[in-house]
MDTraj code that builds the backbone (N, CA, C; nanometers):
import mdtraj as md
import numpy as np

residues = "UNK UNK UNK UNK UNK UNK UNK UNK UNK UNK UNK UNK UNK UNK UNK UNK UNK UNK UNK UNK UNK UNK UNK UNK UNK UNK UNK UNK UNK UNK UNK UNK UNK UNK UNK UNK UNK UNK UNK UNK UNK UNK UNK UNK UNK UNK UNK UNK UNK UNK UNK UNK UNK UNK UNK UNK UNK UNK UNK UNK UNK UNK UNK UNK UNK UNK UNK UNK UNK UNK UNK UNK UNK UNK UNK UNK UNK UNK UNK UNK UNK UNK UNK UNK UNK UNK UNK UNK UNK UNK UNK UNK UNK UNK UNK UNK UNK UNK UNK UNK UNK UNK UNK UNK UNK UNK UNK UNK UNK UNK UNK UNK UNK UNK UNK UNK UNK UNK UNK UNK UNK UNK UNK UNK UNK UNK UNK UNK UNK UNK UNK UNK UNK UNK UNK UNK UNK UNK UNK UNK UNK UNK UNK UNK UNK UNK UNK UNK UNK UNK UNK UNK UNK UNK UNK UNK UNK UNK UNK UNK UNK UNK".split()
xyz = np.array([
    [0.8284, -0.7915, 2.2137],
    [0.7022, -0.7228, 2.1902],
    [0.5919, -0.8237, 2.1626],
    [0.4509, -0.7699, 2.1884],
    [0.3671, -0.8633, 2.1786],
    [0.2698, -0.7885, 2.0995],
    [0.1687, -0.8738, 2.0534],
    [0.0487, -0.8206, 1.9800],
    [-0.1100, -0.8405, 2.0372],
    [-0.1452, -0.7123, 2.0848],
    [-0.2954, -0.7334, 2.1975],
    [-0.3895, -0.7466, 2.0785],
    [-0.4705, -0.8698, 2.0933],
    [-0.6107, -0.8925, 2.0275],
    [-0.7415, -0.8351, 2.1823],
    [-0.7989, -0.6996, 2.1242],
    [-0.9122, -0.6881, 2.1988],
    [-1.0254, -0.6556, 2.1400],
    [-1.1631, -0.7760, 2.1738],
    [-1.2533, -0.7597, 2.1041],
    [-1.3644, -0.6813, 2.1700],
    [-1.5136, -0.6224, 2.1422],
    [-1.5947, -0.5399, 2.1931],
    [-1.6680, -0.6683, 2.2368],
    [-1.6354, -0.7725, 2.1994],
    [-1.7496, -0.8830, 2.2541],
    [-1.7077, -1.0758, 2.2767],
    [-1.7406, -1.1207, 2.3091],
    [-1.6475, -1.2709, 2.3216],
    [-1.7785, -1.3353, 2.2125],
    [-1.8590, -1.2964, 2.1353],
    [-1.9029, -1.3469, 2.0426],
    [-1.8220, -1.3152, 1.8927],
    [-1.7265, -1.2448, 1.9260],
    [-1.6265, -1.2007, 1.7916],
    [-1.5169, -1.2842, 1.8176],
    [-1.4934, -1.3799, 1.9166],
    [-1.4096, -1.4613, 1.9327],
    [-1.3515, -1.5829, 1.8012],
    [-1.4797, -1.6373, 1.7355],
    [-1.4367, -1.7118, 1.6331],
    [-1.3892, -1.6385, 1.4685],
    [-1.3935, -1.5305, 1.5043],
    [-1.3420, -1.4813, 1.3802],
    [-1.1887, -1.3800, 1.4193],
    [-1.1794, -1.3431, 1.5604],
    [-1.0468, -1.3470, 1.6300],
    [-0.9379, -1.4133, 1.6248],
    [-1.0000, -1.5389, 1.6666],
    [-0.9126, -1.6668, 1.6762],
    [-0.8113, -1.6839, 1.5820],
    [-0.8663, -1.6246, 1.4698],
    [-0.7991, -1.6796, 1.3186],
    [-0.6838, -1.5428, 1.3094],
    [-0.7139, -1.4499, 1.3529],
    [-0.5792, -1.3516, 1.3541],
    [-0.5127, -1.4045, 1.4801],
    [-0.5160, -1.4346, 1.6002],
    [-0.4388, -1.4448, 1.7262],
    [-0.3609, -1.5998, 1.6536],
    [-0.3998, -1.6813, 1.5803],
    [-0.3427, -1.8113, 1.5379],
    [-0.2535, -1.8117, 1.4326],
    [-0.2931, -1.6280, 1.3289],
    [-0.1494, -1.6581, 1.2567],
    [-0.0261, -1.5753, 1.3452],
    [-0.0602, -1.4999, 1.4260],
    [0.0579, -1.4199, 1.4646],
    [0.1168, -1.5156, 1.5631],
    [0.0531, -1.6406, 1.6207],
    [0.1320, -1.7464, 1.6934],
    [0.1963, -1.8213, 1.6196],
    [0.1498, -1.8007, 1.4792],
    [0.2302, -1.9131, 1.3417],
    [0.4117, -1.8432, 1.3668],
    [0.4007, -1.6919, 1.3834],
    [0.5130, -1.6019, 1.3528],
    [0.5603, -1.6327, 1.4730],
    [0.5338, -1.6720, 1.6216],
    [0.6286, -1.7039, 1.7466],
    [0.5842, -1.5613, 1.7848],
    [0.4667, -1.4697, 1.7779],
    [0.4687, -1.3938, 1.8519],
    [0.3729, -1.4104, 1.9766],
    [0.3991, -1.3431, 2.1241],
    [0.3263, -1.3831, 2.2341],
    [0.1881, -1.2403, 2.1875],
    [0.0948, -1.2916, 2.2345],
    [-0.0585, -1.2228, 2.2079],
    [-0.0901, -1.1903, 2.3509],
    [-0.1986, -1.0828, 2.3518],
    [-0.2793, -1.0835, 2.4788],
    [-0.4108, -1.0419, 2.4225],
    [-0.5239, -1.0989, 2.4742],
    [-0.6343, -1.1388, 2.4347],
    [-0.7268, -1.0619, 2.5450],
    [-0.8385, -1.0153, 2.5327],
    [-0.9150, -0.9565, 2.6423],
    [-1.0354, -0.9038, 2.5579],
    [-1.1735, -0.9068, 2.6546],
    [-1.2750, -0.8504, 2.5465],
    [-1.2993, -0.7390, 2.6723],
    [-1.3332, -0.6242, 2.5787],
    [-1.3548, -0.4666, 2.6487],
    [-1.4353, -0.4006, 2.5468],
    [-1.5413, -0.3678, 2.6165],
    [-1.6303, -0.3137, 2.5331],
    [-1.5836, -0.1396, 2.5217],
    [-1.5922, -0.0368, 2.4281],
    [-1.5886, 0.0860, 2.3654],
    [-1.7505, 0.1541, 2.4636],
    [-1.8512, 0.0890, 2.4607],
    [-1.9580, 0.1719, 2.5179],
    [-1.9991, 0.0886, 2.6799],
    [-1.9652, -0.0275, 2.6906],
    [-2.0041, -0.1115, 2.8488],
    [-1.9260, -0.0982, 2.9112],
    [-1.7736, -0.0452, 2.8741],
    [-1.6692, -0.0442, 2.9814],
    [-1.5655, 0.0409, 2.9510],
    [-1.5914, 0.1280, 2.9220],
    [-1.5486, 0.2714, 2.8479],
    [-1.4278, 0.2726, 2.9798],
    [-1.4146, 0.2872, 3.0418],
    [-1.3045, 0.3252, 3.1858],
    [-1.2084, 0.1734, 3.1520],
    [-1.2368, 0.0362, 3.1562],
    [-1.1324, -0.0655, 3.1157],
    [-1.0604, -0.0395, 2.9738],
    [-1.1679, 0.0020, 2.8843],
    [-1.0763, 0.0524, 2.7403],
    [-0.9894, 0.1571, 2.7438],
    [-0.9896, 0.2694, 2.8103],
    [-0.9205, 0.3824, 2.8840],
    [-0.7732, 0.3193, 2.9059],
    [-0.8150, 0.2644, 3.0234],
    [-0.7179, 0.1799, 3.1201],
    [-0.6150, 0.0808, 3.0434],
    [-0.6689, -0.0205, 2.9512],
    [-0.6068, -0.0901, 2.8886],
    [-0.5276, -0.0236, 2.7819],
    [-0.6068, 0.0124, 2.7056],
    [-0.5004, 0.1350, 2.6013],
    [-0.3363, 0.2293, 2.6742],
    [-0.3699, 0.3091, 2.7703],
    [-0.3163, 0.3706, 2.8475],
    [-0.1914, 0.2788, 2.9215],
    [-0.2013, 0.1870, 2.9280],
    [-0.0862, 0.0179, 3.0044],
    [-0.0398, -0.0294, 2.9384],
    [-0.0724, -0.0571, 2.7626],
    [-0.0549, -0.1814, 2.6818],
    [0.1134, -0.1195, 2.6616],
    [0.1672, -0.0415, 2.6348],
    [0.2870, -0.0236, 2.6339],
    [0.3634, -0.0997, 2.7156],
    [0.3604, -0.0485, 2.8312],
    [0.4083, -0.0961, 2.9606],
    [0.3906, -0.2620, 2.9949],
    [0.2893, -0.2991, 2.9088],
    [0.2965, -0.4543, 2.9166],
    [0.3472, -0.5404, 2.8098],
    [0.4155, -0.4400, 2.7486],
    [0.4674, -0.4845, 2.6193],
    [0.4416, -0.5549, 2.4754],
    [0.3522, -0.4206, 2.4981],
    [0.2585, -0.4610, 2.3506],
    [0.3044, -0.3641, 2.2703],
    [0.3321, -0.4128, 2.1386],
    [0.3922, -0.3354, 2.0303],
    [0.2743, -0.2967, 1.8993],
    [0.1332, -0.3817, 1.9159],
    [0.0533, -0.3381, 1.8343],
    [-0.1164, -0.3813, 1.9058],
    [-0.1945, -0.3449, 1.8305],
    [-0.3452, -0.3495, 1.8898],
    [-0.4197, -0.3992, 1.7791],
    [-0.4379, -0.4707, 1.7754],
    [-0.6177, -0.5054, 1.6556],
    [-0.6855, -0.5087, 1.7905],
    [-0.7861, -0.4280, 1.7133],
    [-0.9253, -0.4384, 1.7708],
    [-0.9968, -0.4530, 1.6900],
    [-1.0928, -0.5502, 1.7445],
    [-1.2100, -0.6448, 1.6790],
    [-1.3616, -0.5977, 1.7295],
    [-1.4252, -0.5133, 1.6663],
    [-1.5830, -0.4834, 1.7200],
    [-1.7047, -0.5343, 1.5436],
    [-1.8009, -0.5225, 1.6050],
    [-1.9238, -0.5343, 1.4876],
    [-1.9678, -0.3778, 1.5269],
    [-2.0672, -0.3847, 1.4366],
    [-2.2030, -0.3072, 1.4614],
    [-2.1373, -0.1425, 1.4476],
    [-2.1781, -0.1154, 1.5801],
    [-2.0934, 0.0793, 1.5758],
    [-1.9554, 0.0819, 1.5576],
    [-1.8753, -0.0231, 1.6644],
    [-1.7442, -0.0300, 1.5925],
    [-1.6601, 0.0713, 1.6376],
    [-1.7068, 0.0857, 1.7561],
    [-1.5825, 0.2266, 1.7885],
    [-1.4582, 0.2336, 1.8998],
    [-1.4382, 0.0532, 1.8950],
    [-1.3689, 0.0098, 2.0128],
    [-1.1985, 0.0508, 1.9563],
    [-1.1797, 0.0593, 1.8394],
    [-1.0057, 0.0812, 1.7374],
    [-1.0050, 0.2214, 1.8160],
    [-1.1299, 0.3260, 1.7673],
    [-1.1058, 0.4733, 1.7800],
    [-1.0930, 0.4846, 1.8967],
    [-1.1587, 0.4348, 2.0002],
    [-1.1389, 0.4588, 2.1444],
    [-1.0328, 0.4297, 2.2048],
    [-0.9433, 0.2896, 2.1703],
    [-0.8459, 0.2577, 2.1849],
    [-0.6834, 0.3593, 2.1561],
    [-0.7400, 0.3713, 2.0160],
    [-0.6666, 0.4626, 1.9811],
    [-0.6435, 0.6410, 2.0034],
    [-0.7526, 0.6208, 2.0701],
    [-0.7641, 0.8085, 2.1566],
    [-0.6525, 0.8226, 2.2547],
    [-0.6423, 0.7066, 2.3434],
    [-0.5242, 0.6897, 2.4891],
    [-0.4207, 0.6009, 2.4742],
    [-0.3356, 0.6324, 2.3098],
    [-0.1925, 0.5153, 2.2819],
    [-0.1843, 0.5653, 2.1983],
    [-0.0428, 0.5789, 2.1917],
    [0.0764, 0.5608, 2.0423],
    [0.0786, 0.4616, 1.9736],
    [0.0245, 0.3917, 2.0444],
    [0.0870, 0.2494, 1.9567],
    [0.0166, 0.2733, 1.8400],
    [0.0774, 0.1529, 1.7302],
    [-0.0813, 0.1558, 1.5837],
    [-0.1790, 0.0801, 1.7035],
    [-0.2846, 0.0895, 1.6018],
    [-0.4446, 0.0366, 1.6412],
    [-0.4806, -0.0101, 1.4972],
    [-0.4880, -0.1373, 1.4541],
    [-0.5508, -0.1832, 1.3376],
    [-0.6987, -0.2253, 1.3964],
    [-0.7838, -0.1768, 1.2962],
    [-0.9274, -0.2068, 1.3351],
    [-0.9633, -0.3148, 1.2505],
    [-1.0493, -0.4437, 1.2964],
    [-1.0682, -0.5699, 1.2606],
    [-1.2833, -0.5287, 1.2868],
    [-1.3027, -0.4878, 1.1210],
    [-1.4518, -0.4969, 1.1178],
    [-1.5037, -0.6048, 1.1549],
    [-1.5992, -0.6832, 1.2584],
    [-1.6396, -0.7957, 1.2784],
    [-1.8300, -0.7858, 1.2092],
    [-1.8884, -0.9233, 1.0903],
    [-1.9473, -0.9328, 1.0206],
    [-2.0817, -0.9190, 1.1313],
    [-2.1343, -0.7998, 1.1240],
    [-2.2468, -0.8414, 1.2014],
    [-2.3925, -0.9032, 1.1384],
    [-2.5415, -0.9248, 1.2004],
    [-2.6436, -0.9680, 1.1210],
    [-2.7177, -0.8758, 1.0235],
    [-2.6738, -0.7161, 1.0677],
    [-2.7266, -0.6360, 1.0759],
    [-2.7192, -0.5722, 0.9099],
    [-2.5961, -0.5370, 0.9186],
    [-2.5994, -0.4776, 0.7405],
    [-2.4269, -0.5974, 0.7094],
    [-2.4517, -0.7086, 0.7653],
    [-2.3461, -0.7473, 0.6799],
    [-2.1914, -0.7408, 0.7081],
    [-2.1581, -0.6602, 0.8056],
    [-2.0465, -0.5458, 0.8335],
    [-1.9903, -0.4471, 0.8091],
    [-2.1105, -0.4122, 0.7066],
    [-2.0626, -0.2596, 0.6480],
    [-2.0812, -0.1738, 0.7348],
    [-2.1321, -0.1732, 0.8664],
    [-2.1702, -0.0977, 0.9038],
    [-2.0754, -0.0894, 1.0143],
    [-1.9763, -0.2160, 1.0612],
    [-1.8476, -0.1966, 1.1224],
    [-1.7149, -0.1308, 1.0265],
    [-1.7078, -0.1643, 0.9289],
    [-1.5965, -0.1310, 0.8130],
    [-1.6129, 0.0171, 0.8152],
    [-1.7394, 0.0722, 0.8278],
    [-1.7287, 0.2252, 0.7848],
    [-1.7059, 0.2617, 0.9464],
    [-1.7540, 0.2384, 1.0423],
    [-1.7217, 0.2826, 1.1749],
    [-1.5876, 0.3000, 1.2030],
    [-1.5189, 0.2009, 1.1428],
    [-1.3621, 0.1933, 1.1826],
    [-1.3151, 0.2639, 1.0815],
    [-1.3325, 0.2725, 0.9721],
    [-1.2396, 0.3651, 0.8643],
    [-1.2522, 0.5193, 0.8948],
    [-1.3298, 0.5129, 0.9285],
    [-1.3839, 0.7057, 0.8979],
    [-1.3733, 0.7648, 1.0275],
    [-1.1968, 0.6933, 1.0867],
    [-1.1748, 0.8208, 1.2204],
    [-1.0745, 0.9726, 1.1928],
    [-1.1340, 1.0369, 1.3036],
    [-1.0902, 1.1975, 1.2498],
    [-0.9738, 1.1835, 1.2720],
    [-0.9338, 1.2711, 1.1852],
    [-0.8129, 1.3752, 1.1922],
    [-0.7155, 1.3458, 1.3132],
    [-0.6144, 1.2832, 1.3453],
    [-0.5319, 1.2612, 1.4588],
    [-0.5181, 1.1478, 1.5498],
    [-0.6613, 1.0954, 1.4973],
    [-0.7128, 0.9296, 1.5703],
    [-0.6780, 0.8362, 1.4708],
    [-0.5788, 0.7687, 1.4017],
    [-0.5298, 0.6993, 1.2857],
    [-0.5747, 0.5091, 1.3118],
    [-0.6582, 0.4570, 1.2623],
    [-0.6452, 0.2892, 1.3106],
    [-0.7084, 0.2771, 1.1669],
    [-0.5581, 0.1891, 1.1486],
    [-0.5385, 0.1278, 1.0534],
    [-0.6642, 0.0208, 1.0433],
    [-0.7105, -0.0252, 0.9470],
    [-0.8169, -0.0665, 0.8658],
    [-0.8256, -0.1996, 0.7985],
    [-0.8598, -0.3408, 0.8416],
    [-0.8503, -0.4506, 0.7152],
    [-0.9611, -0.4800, 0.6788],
    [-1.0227, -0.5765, 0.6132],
    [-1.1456, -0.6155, 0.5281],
    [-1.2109, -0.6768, 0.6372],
    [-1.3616, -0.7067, 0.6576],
    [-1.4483, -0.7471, 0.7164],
    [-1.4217, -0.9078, 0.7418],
    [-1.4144, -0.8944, 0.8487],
    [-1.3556, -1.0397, 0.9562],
    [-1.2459, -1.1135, 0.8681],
    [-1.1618, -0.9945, 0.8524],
    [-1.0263, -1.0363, 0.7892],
    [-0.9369, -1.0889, 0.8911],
    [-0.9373, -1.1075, 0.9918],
    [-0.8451, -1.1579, 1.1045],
    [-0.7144, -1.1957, 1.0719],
    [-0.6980, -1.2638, 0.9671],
    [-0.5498, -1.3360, 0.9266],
    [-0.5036, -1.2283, 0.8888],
    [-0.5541, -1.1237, 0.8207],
    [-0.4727, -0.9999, 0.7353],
    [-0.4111, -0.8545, 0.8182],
    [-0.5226, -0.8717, 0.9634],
    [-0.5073, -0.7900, 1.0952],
    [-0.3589, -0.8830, 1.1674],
    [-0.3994, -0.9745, 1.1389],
    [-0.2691, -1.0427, 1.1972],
    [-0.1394, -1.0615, 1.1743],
    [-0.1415, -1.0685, 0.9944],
    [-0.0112, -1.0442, 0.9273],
    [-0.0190, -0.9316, 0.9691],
    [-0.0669, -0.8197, 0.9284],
    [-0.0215, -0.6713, 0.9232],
    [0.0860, -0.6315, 1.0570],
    [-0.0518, -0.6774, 1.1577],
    [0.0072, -0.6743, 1.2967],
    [0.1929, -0.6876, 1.2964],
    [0.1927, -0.8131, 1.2586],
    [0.3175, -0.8445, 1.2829],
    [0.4560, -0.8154, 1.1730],
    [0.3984, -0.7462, 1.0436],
    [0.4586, -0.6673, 0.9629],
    [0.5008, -0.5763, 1.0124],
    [0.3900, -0.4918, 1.1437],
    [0.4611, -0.3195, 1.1677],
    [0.5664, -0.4136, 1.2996],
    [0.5695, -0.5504, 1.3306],
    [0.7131, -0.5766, 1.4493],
    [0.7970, -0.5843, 1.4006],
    [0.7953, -0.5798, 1.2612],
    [0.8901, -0.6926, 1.2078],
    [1.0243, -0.5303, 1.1502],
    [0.9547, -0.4501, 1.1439],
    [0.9807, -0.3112, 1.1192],
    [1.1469, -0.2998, 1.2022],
    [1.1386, -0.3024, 1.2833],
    [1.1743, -0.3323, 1.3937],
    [1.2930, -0.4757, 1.4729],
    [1.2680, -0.5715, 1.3558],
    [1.3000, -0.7056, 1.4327],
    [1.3121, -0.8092, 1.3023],
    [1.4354, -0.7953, 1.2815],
    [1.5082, -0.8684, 1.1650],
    [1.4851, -1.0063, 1.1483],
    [1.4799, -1.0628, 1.2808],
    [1.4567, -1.2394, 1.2538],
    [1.2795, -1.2588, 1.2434],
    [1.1944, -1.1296, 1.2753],
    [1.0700, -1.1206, 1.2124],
    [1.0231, -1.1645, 1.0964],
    [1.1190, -0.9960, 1.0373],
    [1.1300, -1.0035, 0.9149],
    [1.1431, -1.1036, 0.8111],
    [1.2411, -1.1946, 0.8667],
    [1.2862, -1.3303, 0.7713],
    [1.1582, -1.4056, 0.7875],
    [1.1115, -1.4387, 0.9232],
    [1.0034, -1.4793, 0.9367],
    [0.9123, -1.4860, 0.7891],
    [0.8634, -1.3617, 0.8138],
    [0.7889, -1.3420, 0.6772],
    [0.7778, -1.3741, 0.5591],
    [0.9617, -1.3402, 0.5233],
    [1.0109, -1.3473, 0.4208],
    [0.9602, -1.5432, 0.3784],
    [0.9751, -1.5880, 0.4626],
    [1.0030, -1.6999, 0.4287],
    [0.8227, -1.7719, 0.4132],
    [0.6985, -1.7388, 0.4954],
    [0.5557, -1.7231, 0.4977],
    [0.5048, -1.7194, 0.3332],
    [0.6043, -1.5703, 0.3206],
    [0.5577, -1.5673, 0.1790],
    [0.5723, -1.6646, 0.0674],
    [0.7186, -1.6643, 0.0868],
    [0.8056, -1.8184, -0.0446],
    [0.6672, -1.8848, 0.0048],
    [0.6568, -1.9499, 0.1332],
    [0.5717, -2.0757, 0.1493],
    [0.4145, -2.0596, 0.0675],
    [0.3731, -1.9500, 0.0468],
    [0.2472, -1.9137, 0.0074],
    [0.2776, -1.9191, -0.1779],
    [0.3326, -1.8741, -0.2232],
    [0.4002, -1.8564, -0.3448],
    [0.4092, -1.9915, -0.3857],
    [0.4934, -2.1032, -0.2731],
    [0.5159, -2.2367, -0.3397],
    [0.3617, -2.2973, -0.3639],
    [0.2732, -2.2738, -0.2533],
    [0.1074, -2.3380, -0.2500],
    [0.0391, -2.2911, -0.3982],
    [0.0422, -2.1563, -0.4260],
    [0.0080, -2.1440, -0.5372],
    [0.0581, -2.2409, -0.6441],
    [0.2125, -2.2043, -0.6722],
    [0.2573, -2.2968, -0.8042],
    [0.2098, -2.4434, -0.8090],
    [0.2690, -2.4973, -0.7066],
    [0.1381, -2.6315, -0.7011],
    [0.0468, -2.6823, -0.7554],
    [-0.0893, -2.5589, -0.7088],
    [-0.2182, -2.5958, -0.7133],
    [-0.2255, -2.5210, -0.8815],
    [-0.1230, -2.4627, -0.9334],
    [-0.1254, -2.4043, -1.0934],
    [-0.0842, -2.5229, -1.1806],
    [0.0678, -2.6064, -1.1136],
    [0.0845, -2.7204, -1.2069],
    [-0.0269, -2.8283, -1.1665],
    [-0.1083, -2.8925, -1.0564],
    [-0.2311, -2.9906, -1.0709],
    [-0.3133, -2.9254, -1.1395],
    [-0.4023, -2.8108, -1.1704],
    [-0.4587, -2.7682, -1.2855],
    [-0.3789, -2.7453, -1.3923],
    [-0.3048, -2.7071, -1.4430],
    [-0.2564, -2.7389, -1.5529],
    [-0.2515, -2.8798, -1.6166],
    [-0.1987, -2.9242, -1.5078],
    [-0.1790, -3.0984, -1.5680],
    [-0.3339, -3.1977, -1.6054],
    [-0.4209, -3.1259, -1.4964],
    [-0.5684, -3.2167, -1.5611],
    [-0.5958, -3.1594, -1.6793],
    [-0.5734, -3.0585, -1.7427],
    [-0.6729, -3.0161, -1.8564],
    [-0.5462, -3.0070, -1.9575],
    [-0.4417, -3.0705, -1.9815],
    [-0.3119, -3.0869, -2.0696],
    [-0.3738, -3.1958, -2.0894],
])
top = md.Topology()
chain = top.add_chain()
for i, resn in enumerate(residues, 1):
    res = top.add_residue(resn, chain, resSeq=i)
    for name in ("N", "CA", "C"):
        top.add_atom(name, md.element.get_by_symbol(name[0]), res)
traj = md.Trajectory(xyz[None], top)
């Protein structure tokens, strides 16, 4: 299984990058494509409607502004759809965060923090791992590594001010 990164724009690319780079940390294969929700409404259709069949097991989608590229995605697939708010100039990205949270009743895409990419990306690969035991360990082991970085950086502060 793979994990599709599709953004509404190739200017959301540098805050993409950073989710498509941890789910390559995990050994998972990505597919990457920008499709706009309102410029190419028939490719978002299309792509949603295939990603199964090309063996994609999850979706972040990455938009700013209106933000309605997760919901659209998620109108024509089973799959999850995690929506990745991208920070626009405009209000900041609140104005993507609420676009993507507040879909109706039956249209479900899952939700992370504003150009959270790494957290769209773990997640991503949390719902494979569901699924896929040597994932799982994967993880398991991400975490220890994150856990050890902390203690670390707790005993060098501790130790300057002892």
């Amino acid at each position: 299984m793979k994990i599709a990164f599709v953004m509404g724009s190739d200017s959301d690319l540098p805050v993409v990058e950073k989710g498509i780079n941890m789910v390559k940390k995990f050994g998972v294969e990505v597919e990457v494509r920008v499709i706009s929700a309102h410029r190419t409404p028939a490719a978002a259709e299309e792509f949603a409607k295939t990603a199964e069949s090309r063996g994609v097991g999850v979706i972040v989608a990455a938009a700013g502004k209106a933000a309605h590229l997760g919901g659209v995605i998620a109108a024509y697939t089973t799959l999850p759809v995690i929506g990745l708010p991208i920070k626009s100039s405009t209000l900041d990205g609140l104005d993507s965060l609420l676009s993507i949270v507040q879909m109706p009743p039956g249209i479900p895409v899952a939700t992370v923090g504003i150009d959270g990419a790494e957290n769209a990306g773990i997640l991503a690969v949390q719902m494979l791992a569901i699924s896929n035991p040597e994932l799982k360990e994967r993880l398991k082991a991400y975490k220890v590594e994150m856990a050890e970085k902390v203690a670390a950086k707790d005993a060098a502060v501790s130790q300057k001010f002892m």
